[in-house]
C-alpha positions in Angstrom: 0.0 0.0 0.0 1.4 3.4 -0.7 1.6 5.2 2.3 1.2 8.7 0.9 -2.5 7.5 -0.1 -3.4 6.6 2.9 -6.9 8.3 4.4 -6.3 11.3 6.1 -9.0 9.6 8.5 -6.7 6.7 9.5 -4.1 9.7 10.4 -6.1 12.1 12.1 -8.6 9.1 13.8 -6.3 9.5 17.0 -5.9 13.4 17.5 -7.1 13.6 20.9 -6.1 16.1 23.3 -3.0 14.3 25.3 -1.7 17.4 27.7 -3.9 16.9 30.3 -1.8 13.5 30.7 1.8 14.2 29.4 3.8 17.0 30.2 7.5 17.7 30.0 10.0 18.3 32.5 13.7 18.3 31.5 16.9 18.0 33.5 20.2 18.0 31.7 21.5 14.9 32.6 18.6 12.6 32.3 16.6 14.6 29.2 12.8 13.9 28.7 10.4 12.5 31.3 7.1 12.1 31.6 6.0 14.6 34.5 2.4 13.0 34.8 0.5 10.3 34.2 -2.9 10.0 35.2 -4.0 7.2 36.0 -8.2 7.9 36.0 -8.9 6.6 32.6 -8.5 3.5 31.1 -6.2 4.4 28.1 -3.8 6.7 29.9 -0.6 5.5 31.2 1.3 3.9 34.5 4.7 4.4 34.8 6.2 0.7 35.5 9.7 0.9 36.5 12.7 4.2 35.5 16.4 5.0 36.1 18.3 7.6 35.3 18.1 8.5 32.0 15.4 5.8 31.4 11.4 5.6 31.8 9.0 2.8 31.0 5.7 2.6 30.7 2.9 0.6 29.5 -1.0 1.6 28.8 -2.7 1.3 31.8 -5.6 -0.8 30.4 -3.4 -3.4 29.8 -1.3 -3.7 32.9 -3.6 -5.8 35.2 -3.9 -8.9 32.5 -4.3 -12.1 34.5 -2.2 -14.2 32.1 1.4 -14.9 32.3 2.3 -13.4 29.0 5.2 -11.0 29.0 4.4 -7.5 26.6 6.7 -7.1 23.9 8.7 -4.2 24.9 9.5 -1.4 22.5 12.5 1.0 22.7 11.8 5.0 21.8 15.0 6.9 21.5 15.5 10.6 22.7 18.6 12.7 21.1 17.2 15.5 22.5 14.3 17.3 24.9 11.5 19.3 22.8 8.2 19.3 23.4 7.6 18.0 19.9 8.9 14.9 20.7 6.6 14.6 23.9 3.1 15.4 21.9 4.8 12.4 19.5 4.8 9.8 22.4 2.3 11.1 23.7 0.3 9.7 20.4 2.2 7.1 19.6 1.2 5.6 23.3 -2.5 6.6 22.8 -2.6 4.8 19.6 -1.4 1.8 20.9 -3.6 1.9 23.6 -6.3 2.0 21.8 -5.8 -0.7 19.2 -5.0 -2.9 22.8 -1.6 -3.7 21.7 0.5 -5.3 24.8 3.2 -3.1 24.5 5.8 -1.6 27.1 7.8 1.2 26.1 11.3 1.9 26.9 12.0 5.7 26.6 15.7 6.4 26.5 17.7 10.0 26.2 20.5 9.5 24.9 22.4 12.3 23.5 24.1 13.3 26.5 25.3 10.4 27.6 28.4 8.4 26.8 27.6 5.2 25.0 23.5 4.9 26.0 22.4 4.6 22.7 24.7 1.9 21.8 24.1 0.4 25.0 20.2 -0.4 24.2 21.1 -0.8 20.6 22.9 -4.5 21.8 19.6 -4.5 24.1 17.8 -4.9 20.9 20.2 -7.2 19.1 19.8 -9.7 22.1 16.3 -9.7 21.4 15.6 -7.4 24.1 13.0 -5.2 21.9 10.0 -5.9 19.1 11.1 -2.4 17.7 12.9 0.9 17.6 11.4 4.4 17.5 13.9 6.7 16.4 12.3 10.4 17.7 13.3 13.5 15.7 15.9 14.2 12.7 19.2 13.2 15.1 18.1 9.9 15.8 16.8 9.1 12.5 20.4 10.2 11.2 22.2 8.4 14.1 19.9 4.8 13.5 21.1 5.3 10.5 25.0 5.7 10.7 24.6 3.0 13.6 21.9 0.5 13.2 20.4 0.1 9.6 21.7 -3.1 9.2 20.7 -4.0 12.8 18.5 -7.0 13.7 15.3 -5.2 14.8 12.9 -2.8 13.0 13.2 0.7 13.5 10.2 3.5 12.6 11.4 7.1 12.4 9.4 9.9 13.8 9.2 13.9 14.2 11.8 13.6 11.6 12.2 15.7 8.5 12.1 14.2 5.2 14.2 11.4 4.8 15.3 11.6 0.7 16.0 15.5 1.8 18.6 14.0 4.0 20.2 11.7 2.0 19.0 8.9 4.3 17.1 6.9 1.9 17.1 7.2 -2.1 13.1 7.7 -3.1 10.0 7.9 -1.9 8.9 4.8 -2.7 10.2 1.4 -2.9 11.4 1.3 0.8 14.5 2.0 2.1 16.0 -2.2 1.8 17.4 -2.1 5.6 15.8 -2.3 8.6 14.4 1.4 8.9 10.6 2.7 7.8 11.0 6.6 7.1 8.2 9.0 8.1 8.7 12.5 7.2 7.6 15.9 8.6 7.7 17.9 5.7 5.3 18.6 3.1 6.9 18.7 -0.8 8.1 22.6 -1.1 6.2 22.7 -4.5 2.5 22.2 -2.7 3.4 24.8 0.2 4.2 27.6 -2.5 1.2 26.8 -4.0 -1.2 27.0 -0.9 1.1 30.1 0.0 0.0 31.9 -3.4 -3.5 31.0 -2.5 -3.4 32.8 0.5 -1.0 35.8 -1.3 -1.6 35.4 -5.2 1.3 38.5 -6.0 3.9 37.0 -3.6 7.2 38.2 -4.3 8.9 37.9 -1.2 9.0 35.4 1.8 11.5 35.8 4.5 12.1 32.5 6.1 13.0 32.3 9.4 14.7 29.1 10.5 18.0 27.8 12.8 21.6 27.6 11.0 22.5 25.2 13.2 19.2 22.6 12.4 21.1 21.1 10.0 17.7 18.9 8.9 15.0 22.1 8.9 18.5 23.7 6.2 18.1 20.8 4.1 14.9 19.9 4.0 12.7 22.9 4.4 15.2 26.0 3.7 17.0 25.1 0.9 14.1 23.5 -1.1 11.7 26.5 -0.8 15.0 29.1 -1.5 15.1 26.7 -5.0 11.6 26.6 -5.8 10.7 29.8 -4.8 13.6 31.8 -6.4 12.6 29.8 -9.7 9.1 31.5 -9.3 11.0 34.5 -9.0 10.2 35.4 -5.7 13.1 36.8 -3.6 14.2 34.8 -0.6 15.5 36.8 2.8 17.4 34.5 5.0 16.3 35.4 9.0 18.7 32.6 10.2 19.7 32.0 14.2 23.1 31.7 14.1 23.5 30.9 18.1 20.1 29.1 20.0 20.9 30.5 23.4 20.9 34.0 22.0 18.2 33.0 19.4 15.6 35.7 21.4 17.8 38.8 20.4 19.1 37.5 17.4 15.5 37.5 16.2 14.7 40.8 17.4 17.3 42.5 15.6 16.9 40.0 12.2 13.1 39.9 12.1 13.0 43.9 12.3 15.5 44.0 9.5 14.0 41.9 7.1 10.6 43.6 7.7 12.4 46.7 7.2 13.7 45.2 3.7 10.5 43.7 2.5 8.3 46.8 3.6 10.7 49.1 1.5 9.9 47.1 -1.5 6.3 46.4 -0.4 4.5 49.4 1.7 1.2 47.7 1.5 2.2 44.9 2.7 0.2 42.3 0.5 2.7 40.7 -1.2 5.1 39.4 1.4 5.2 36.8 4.3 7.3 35.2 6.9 7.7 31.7 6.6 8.6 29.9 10.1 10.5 26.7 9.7 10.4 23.8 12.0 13.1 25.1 14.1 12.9 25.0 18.5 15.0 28.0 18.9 12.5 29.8 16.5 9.3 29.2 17.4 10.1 29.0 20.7 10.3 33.0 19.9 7.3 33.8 18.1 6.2 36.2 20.2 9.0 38.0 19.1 8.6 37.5 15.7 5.0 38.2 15.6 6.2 41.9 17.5 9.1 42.6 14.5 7.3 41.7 11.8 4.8 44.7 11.8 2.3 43.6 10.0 3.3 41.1 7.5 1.6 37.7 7.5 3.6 35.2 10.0 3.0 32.0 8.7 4.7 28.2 9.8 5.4 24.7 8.7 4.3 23.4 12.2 0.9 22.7 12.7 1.0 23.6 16.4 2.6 27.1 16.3 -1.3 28.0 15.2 -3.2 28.3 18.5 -5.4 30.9 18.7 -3.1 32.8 21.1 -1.3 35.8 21.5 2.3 33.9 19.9 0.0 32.4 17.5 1.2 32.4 13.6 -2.0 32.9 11.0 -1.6 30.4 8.8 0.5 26.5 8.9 0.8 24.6 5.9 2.8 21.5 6.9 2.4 18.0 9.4 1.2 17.9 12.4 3.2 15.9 15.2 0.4 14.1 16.0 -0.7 13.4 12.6 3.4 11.9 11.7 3.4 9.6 14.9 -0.1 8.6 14.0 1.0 7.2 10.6 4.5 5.7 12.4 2.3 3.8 14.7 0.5 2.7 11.8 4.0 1.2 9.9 4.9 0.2 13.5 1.6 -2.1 13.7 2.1 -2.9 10.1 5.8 -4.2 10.9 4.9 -5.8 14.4 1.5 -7.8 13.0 4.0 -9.6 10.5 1.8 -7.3 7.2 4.7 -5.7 6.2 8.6 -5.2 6.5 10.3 -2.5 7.9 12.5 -2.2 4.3 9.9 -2.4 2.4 7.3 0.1 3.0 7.4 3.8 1.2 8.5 6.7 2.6 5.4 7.7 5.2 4.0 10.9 4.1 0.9 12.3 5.6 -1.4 13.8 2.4 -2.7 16.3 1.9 -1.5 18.7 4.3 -2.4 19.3 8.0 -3.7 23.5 7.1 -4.6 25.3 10.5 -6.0 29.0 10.2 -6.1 31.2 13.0 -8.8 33.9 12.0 -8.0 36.1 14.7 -4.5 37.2 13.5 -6.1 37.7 9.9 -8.8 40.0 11.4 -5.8 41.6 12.9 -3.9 42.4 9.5 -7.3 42.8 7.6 -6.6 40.0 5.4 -9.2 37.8 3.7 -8.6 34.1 3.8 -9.4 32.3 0.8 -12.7 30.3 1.1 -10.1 27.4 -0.6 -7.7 27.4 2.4 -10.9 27.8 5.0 -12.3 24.2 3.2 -9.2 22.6 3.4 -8.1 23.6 7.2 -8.1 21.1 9.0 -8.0 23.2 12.2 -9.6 26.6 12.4 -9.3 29.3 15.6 -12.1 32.4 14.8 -12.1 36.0 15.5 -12.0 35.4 19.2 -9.2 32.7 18.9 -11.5 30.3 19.8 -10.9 27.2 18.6 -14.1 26.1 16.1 -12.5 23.4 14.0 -10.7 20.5 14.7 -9.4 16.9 13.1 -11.5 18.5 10.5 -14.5 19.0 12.3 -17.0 21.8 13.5 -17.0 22.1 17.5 -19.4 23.7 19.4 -18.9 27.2 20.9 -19.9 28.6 23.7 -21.0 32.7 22.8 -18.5 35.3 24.6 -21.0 36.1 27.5 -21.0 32.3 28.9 
């Protein structure tokens, strides 16, 4: 089966709200944990057993079986904190859950730490693990360097596209090792096309992104810079050049780009700010939403449209949520014996997860196309109140209640 034709309804069936049962608490020597699990519902989680540097957990339905049978365990590697890769496990876990899969999960950070990945990677070659997660870019890289002709199956996830990165040669065909790709991004081509929707005269887009995320550079910078320069729009780079100082680097770089596009386009209507998938951006938006002075702010990430003061108006990209859905799916795929980890296509979630926050467009008296308002999967109105999500109406309360 192709996974880019797969219905948007088996990746969105999932998108539940998960934060009132994972949250993130980081400490520099032992990386992500989950802070809480509730344990009042019968799909959330129970922590089983941790060390430093090392959680486990297992869906709480499933941890009072009366058999002897032992769960197949599952290893989920962290390079990294980011809150990204928490609403990822946080999905990845629900899905299981729900589909009753006997599963416990190891969750291992890594990066920091002297040998730890290798460490669980002979884990898993003594048969220790069903299957590898490999969360975010890094570890998709590092599985790769380290473990692609390893014994047990690996799914990436939160990871940018995979051909982009040289990790794997095409879309389709599988990658003929022991890795499934997933990918973040969305093809450049169909994000400048939704973006011309929304600006039909666009002749400038200042993208804002990390010069150290060597992944969001290759696979989101560099392709739009090609294909939009081709279109003949002109490109400004906004690029972080140091994350700690990312906050004041933005204030200065944001203010001069919108300075630079304003000179060239005083109304203001055809010009944007792209946000890639960068932490030590969009960590900042409030920052960026202040510099840019009303231009349009608009992101890759899904989640950066909220309805909130930081929020940007417009995503184009994948959600989190909707990517780990889809590697859960390839992980089931690969664990139920229907398919093998080389052989499946690249996972790419189509069409696009669009989120509109109509607040911020009331704000920059812009009209949103009634094309981008019928695809959006997630809609925020003029009150930032959140009326549309998974693709569906919700019911709002009026202001006075």
């Amino acid at each position: 089966m192709n996974s880019s034709r797969l219905p948007k309804l088996i990746v969105g069936l999932f998108l539940l709200s998960t934060a009132a049962f994972v949250g993130t608490t980081y400490q520099a020597q032992d990386g992500p944990w989950v802070r809480q699990l509730e344990e009042s519902r019968k799909d959330w989680l129970l922590v089983r057993r941790g060390v430093p540097g090392v959680r486990e957990v297992l869906p709480l339905a499933e941890s009072t079986r009366s058999d002897a049978s032992e769960p197949e365990r599952i290893l989920i590697l962290f390079p990294k904190a980011s809150p990204a890769y928490d609403t990822a496990l946080a999905r990845i876990l629900r899905s299981f859950g729900a589909r009753k899969r006997w599963s416990t999960f190891v969750l291992v950070y890594y990066r920091n730490a002297d040998g730890r990945m290798h460490r669980y990677l002979r884990k898993a070659e003594r048969g220790e693990f069903a299957l590898i997660f490999a969360m975010g870019s890094t570890a998709a890289r590092d599985l790769h360097d380290h473990y692609r002709t390893g014994r047990v199956p690996v799914v990436t996830v939160c990871a940018k596209d995979p051909v982009l990165l040289g990790l794997v040669d095409d879309y389709e065909g599988g990658s003929k090792t022991h890795i499934a790709y997933t990918s973040l991004n969305v093809p450049v081509a169909g994000q400048l096309s939704y973006l011309r929707r929304l600006r039909p005269d666009l002749r400038q887009i200042a993208i804002v992104y990390s010069k150290r995320n060597s992944s969001a550079v290759r696979s989101q910078v560099e392709p739009l810079r090609k294909v939009a320069e081709a279109a003949g729009i002109a490109v400004l780079d906004v690029a972080v050049q140091d994350p700690s100082a990312a906050r004041s680097e933005l204030e200065l770089k944001v203010a001069t780009a919108t300075g630079v596009m304003g000179s060239k386009d005083p109304e203001g209507d055809q010009s944007v700010f792209w946000i890639t998938g960068s932490t030590a951006v969009f960590a900042h938006m409030d920052v960026v939403l202040q510099k840019a002075e009303g231009f349009p702010v608009l992101a890759v990430t899904p989640s950066l449209v909220n309805g909130g003061p930081s929020s940007a108006l417009l995503s184009i990209g994948v959600s989190f949520e909707s990517n780990a859905e889809l590697a859960s799916v390839y992980a089931l795929k690969i664990l139920t014996g229907r398919a093998r980890a080389g052989d499946l296509d690249v996972g790419l979630v189509m069409p696009p997860d669009i989120a509109i926050d109509m607040s911020k467009a009331k704000a920059l008296g812009l009209a949103v196309p009634f094309s981008l308002f019928e695809a959006a999967s997630v809609i925020y109105d003029y009150d930032g109140r959140l009326v549309r999500q998974n693709g569906r109406a919700l019911p709002v309360k009026p202001p006075s209640e």
